[in-house]
Structure formats: C-alpha cells, structure tokens
C-alpha positions in Angstrom: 28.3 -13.3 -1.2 31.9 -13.8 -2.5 33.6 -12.1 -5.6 36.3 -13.6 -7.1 38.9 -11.2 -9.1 41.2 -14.4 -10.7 45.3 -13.3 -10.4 48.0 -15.9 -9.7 46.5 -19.4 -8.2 43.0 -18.1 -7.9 43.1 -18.2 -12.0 42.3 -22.2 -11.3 39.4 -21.5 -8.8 38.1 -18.7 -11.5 38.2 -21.2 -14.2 36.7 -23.9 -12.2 33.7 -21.6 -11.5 33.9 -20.3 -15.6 34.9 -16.8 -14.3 36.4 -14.7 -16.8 40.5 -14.6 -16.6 40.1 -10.7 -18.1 39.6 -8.2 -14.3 37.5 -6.1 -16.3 34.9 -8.8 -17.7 34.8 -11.0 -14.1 34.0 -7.7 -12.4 31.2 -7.0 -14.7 30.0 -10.5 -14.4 30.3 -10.4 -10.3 28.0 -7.4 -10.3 25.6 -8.1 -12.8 25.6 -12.2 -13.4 23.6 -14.8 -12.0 24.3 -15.5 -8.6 24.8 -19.9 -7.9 25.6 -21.9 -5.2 28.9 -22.9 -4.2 30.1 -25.6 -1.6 32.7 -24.6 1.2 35.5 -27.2 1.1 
C-alpha cells in the first residue's frame, strides 16, 4: 500500500491519481477511500 501526501512535484502525481491537493482531505481519503490499482513505471 502507498499514501500519497501531494507537496511540491508530487502535486502532479496526486492530481494524476485525483488526490486531494488539501493534506487534511488526501489523508482522510488515504485512510478511508477505495483502494485501486496502480502500475509501477
């Protein structure tokens, strides 16, 4: 499992995967959204 807090260039990868830009609203969304696949590059 990965968590993604977005702050300086991970704001890009956090909107790419429609993670909130706000710390407080992507942490509650890491703990309590649905989990989906992602694809190492």
């Amino acid at each position: 499992m990965l968590a993604l807090l977005p702050a300086a260039t991970a704001n890009l990868l956090a909107n790419n995967l429609r993670i909130p830009l706000d710390n407080e609203v992507a942490v509650d969304v890491e703990l309590n959204g649905t989990r989906r696949p992602c694809e190492r590059v």
